[in-house]
N, CA, C and O atoms as CSV, one atom per row, in Angstrom:
chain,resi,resn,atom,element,x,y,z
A,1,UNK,N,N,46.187,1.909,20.157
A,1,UNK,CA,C,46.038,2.511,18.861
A,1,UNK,C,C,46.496,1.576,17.758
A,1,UNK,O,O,45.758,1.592,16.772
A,2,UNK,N,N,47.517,0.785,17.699
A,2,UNK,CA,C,48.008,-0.120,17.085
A,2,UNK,C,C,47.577,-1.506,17.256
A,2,UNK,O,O,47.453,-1.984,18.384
A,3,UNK,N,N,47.205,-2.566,15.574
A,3,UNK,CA,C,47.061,-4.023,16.097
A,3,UNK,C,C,48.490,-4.112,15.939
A,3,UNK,O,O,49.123,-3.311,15.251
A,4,UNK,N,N,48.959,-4.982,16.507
A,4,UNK,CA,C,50.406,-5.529,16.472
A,4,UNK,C,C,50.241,-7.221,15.929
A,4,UNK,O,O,49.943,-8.161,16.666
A,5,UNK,N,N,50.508,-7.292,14.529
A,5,UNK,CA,C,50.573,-8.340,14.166
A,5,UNK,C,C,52.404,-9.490,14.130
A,5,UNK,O,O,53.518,-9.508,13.608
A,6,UNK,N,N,51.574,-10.197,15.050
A,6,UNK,CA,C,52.878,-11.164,15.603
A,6,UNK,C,C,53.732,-11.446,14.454
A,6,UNK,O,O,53.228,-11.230,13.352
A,7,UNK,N,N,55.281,-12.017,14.513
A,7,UNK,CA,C,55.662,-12.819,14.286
A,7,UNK,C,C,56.448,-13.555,14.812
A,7,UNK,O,O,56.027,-14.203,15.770
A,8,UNK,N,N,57.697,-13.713,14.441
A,8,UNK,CA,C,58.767,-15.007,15.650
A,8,UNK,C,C,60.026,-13.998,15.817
A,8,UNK,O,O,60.976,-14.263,16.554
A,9,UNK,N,N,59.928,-12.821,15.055
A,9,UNK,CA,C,61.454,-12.185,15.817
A,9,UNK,C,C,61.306,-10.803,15.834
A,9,UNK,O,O,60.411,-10.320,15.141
A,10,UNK,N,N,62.328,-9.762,16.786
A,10,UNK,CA,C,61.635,-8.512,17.457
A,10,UNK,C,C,62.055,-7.602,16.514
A,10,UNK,O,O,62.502,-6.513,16.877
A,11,UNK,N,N,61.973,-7.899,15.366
A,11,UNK,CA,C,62.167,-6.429,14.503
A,11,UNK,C,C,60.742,-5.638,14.147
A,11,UNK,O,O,59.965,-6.519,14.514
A,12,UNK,N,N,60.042,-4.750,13.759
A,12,UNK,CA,C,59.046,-4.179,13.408
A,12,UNK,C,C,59.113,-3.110,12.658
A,12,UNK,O,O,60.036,-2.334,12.906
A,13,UNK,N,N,58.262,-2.808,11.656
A,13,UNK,CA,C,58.089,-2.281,9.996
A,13,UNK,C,C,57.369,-1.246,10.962
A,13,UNK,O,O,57.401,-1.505,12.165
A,14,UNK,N,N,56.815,-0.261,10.597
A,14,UNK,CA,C,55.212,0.702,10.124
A,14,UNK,C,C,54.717,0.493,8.805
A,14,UNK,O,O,55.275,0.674,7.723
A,15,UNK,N,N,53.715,0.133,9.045
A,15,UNK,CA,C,53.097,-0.436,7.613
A,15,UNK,C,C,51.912,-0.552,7.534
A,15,UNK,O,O,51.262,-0.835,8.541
A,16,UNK,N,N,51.198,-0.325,6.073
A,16,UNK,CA,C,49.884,0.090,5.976
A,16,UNK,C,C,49.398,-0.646,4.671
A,16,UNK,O,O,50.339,-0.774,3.888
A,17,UNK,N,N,48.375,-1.096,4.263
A,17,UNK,CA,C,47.937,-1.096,2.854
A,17,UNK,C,C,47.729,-0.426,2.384
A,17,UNK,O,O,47.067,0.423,2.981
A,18,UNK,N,N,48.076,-0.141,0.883
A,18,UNK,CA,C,47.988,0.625,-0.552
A,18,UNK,C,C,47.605,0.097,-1.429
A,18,UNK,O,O,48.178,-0.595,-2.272
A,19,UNK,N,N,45.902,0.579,-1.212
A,19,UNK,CA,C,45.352,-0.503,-2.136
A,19,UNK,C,C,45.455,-2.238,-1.823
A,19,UNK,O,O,44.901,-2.659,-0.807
A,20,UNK,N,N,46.128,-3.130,-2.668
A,20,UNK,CA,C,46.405,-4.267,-2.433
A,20,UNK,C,C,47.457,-4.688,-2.105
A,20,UNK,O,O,47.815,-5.823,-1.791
A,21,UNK,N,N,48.133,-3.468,-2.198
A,21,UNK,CA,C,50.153,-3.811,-1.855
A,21,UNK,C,C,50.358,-3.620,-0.943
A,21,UNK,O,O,50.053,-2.427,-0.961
A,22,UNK,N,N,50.681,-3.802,0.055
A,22,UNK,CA,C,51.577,-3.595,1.865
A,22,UNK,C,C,52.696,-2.301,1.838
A,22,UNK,O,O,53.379,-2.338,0.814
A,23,UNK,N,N,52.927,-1.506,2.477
A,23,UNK,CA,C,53.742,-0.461,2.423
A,23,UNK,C,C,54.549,-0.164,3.440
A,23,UNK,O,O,54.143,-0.495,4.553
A,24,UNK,N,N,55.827,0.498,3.345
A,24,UNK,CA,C,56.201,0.082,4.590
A,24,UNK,C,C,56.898,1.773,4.817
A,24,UNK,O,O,57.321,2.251,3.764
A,25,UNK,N,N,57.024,2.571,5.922
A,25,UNK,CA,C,57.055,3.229,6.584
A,25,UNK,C,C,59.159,3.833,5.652
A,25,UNK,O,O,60.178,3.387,6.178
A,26,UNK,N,N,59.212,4.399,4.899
A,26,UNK,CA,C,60.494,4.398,4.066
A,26,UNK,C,C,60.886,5.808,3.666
A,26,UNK,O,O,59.966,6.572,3.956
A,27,UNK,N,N,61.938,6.449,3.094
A,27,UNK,CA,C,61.595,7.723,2.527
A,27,UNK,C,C,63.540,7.370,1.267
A,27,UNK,O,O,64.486,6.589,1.171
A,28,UNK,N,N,63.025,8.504,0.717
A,28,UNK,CA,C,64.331,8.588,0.049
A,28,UNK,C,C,65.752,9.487,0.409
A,28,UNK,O,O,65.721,10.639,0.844
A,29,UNK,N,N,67.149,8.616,0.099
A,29,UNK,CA,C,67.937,9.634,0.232
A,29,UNK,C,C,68.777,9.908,-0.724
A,29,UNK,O,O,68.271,9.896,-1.847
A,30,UNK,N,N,69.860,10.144,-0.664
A,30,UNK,CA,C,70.868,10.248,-2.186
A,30,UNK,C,C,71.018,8.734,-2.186
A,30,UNK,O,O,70.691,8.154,-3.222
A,31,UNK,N,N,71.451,8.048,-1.204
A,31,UNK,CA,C,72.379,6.998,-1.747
A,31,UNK,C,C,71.352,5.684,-2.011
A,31,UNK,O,O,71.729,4.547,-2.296
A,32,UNK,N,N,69.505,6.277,-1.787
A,32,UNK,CA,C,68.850,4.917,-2.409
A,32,UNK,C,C,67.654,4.943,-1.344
A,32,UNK,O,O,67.640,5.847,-0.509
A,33,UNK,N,N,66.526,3.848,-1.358
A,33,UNK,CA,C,65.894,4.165,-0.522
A,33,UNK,C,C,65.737,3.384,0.742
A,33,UNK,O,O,65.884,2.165,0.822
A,34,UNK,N,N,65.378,4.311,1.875
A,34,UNK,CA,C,65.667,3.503,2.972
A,34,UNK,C,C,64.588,3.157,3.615
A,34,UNK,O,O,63.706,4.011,3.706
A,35,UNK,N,N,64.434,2.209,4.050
A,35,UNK,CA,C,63.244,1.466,4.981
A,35,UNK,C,C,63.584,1.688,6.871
A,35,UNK,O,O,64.530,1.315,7.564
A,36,UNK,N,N,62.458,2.376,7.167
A,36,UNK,CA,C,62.723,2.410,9.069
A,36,UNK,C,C,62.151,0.637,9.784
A,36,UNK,O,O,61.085,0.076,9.530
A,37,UNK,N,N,63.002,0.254,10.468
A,37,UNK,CA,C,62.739,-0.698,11.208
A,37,UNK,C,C,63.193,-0.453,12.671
A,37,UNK,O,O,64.252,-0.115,13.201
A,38,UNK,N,N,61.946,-0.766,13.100
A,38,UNK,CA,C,62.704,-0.594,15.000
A,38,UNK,C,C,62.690,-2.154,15.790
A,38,UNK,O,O,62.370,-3.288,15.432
A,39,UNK,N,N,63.107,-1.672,16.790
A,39,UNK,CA,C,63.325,-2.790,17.392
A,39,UNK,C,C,62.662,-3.088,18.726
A,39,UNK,O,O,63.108,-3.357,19.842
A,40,UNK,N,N,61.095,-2.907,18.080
A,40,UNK,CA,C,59.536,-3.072,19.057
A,40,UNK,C,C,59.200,-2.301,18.266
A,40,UNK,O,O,58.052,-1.858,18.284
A,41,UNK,N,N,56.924,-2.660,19.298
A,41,UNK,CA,C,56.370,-2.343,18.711
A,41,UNK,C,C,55.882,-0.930,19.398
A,41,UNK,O,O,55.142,-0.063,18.934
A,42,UNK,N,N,56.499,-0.996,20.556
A,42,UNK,CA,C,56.322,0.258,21.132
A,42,UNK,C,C,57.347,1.170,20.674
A,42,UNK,O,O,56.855,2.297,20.635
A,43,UNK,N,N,58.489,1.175,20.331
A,43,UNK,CA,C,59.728,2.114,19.701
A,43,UNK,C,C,58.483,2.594,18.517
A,43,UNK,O,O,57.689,3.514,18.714
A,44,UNK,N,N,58.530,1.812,17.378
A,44,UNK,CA,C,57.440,2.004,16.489
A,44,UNK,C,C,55.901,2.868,16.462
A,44,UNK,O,O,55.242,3.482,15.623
A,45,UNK,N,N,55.788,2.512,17.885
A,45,UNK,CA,C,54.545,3.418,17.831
A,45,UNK,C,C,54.895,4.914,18.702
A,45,UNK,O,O,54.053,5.799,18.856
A,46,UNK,N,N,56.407,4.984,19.258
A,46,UNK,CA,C,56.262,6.227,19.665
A,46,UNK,C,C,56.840,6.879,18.819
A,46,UNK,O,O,56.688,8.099,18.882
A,47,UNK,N,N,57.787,6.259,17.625
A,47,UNK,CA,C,58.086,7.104,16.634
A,47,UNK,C,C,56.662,7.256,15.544
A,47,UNK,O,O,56.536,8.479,15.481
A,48,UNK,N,N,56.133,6.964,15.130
A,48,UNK,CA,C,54.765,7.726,14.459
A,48,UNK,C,C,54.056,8.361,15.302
A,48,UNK,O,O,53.224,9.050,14.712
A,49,UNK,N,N,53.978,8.484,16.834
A,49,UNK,CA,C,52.998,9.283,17.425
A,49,UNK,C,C,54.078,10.600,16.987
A,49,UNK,O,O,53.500,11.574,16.505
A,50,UNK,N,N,55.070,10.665,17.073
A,50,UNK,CA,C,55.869,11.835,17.287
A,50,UNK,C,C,55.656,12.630,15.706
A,50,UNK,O,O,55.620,13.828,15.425
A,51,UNK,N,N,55.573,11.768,15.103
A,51,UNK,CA,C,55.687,12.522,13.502
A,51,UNK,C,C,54.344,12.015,12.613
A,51,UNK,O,O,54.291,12.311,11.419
A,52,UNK,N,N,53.187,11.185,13.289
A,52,UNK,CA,C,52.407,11.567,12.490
A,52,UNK,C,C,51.319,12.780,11.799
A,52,UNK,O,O,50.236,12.772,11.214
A,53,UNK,N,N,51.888,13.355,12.058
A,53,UNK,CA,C,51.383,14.737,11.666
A,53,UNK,C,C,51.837,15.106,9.486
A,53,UNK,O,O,51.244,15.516,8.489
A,54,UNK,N,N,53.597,14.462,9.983
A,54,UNK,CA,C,54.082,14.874,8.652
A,54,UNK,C,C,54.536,12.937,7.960
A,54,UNK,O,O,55.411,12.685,7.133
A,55,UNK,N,N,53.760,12.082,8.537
A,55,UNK,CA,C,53.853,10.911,7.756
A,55,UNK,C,C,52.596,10.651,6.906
A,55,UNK,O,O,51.664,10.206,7.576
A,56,UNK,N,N,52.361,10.804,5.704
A,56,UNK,CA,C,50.864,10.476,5.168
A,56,UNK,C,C,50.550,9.267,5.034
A,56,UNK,O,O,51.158,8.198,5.082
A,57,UNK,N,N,49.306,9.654,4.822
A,57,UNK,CA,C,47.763,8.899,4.784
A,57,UNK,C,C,47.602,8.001,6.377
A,57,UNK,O,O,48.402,7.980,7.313
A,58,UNK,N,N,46.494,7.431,6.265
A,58,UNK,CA,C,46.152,6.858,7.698
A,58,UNK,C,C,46.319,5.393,7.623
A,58,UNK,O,O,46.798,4.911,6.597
A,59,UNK,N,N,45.824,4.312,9.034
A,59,UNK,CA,C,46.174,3.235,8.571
A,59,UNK,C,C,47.626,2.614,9.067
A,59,UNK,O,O,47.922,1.450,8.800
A,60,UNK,N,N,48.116,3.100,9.480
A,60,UNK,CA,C,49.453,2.895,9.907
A,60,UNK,C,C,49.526,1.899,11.234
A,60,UNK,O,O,48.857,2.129,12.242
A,61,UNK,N,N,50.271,0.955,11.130
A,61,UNK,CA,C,50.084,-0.118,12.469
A,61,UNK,C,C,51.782,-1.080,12.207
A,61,UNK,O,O,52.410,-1.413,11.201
A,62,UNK,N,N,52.051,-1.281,14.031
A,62,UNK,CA,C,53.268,-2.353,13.393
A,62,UNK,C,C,53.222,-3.277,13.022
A,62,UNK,O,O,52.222,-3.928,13.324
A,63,UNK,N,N,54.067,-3.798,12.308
A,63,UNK,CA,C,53.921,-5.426,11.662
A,63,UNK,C,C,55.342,-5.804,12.231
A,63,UNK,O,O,56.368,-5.127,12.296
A,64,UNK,N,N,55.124,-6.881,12.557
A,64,UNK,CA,C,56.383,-8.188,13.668
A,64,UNK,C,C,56.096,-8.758,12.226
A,64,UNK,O,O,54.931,-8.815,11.832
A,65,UNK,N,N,57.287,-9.241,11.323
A,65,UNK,CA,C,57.630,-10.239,10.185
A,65,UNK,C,C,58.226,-11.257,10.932
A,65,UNK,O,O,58.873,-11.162,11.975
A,66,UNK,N,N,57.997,-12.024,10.421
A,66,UNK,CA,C,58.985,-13.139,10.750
A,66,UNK,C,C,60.691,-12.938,9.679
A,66,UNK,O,O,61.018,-12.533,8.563
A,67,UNK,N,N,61.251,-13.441,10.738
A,67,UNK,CA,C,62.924,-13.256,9.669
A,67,UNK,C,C,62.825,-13.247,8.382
A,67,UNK,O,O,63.027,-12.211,7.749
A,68,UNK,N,N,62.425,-14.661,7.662
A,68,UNK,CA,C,62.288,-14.776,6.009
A,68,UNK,C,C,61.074,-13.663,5.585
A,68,UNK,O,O,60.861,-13.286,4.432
A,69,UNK,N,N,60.627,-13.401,6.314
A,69,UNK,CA,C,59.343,-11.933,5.424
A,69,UNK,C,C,60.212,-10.939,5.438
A,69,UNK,O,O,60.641,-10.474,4.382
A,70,UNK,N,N,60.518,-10.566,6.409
A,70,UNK,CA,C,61.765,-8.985,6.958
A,70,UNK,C,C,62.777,-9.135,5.663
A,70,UNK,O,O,63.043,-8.117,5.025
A,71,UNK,N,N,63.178,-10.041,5.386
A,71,UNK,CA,C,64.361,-10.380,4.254
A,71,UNK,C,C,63.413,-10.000,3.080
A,71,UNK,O,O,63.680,-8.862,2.694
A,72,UNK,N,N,62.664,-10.422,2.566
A,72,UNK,CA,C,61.604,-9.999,1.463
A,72,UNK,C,C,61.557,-8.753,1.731
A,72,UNK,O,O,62.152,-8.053,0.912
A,73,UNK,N,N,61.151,-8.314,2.435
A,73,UNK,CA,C,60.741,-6.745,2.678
A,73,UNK,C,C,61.604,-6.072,2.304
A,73,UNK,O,O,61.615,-5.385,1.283
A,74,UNK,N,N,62.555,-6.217,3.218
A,74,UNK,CA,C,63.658,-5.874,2.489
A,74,UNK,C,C,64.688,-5.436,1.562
A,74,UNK,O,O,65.537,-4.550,1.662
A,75,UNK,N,N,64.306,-6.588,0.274
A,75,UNK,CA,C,65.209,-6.555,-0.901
A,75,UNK,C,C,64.119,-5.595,-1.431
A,75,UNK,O,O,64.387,-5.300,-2.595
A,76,UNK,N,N,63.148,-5.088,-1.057
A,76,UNK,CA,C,63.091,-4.188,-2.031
A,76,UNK,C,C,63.343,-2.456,-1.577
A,76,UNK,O,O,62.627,-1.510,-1.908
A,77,UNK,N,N,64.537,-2.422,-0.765
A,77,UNK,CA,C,65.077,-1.185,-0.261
A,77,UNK,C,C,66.768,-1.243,-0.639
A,77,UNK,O,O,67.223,-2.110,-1.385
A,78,UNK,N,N,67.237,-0.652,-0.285
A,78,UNK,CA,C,68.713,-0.317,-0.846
A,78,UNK,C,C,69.486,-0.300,1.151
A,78,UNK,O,O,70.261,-1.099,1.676
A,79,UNK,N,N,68.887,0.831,1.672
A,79,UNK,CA,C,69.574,0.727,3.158
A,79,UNK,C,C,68.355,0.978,4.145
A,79,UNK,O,O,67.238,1.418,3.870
A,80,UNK,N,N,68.922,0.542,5.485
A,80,UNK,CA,C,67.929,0.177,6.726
A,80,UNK,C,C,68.620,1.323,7.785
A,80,UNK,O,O,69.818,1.312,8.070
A,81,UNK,N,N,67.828,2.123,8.210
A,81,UNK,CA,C,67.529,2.595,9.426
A,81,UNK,C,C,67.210,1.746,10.606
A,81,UNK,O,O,66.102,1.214,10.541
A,82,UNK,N,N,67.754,1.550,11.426
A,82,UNK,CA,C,67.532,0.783,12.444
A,82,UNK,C,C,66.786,1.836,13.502
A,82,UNK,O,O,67.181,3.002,13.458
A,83,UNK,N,N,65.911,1.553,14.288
A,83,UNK,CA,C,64.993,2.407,15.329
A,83,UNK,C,C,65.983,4.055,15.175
A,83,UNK,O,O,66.919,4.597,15.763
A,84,UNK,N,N,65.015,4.363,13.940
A,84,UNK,CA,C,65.335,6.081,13.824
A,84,UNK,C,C,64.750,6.893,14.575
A,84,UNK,O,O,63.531,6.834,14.736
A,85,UNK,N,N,65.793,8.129,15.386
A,85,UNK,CA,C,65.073,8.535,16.331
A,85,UNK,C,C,64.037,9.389,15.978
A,85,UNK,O,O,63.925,9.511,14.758
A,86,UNK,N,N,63.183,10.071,16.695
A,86,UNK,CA,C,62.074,10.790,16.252
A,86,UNK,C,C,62.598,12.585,16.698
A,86,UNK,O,O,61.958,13.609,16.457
A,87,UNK,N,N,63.630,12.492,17.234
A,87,UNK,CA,C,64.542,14.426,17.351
A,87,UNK,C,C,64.932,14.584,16.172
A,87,UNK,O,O,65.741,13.836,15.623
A,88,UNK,N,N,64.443,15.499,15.689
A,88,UNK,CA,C,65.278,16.194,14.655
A,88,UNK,C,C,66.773,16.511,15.211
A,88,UNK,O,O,67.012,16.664,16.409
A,89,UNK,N,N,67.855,16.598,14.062
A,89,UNK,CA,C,69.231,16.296,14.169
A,89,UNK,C,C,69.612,15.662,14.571
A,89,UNK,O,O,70.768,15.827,14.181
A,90,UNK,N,N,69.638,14.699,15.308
A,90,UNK,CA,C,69.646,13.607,15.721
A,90,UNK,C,C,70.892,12.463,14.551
A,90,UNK,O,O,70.377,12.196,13.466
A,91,UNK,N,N,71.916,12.047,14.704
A,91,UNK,CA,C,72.588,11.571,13.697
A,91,UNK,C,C,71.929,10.376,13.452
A,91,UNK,O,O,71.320,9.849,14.383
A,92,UNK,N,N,71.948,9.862,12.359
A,92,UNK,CA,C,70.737,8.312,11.683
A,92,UNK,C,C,72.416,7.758,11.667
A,92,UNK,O,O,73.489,8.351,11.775
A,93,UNK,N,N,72.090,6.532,11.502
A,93,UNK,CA,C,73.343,5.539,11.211
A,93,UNK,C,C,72.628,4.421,9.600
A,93,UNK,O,O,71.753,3.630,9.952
A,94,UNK,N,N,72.779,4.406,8.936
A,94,UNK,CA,C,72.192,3.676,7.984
A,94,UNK,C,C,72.840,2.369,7.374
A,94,UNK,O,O,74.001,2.663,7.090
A,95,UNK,N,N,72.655,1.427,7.145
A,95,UNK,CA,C,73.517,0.089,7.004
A,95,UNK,C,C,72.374,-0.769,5.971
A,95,UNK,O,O,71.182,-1.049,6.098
A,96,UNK,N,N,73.643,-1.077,4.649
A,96,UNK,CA,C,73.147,-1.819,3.759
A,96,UNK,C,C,72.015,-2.276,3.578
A,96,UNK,O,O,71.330,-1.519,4.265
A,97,UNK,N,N,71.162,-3.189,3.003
A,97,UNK,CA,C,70.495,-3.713,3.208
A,97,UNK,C,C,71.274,-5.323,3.582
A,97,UNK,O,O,71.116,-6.126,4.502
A,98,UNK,N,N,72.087,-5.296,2.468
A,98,UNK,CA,C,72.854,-6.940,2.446
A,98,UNK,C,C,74.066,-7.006,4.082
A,98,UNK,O,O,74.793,-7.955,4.375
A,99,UNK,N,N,73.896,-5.544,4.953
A,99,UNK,CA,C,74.513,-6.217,6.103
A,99,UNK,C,C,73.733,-6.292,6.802
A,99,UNK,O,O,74.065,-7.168,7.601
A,100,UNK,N,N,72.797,-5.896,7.055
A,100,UNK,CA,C,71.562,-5.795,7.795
A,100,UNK,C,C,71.171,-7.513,7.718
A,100,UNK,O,O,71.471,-8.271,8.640
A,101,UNK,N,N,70.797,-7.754,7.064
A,101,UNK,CA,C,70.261,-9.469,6.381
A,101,UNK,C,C,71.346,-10.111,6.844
A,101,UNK,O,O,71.258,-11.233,7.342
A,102,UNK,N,N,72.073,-9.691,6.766
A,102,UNK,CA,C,73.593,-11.087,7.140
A,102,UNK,C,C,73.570,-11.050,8.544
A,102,UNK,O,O,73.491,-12.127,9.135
A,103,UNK,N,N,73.631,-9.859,9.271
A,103,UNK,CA,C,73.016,-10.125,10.848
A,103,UNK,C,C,72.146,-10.780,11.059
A,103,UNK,O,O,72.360,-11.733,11.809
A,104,UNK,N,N,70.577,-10.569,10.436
A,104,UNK,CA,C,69.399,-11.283,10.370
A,104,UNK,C,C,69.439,-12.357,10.173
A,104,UNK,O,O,68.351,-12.932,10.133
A,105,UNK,N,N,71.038,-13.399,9.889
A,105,UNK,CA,C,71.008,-14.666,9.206
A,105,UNK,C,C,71.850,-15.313,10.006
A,105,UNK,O,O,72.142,-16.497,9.840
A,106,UNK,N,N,72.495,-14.278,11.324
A,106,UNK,CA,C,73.744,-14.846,11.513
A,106,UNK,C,C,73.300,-15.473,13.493
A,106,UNK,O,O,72.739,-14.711,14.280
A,107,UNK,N,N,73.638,-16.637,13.798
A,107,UNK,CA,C,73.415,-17.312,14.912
A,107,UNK,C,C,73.074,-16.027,15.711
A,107,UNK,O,O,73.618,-14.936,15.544
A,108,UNK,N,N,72.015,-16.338,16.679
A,108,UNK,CA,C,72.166,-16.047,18.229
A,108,UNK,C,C,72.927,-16.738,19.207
A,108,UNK,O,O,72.919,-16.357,20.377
């Protein structure tokens, strides 16, 4: 169901075009808005099978960024969901954007 467009490291967006702009799979909370990233492209695609019903419009596929894109992507969110589960109640853990990136920057 998904193309899976490569890159060089295992993080992955849901993401679609809007119009000419790229979009990425996000919602709002009090403290700002947050972007979902999992960690595959299969995590990714079983969390939209589970909730595409209540995620809009169509079009939806993972995108593999490479590190320096993921960082772009990024700065334009406030905090990161790391592979959010798809159970309701389920506790989310949410982390900066700027610690998120400093992991993303920091040796393997």
């Amino acid at each position: 169901m998904f193309d899976y467009s490569q890159g060089d490291e295992g993080y992955v967006l849901l993401g679609r075009m809007e119009g000419d702009v790229p979009g990425y799979l996000s919602y709002s909370a009090d403290e700002g808005e947050v972007v979902c990233v999992f960690r595959g492209a299969a995590e990714a695609e079983a969390f939209y099978m589970h909730w595409r019903a209540r995620i809009p419009g169509g079009g939806w596929g993972a995108v593999q960024p490479s590190s320096e894109d993921l960082i772009r992507v990024l700065q334009n969110f406030d905090l990161v969901s790391v592979s959010p589960q798809p159970d309701p109640g389920v506790t989310e853990y949410l982390y900066s954007v700027e610690d998120f990136v400093r992991t993303l920057r920091e040796p393997r």
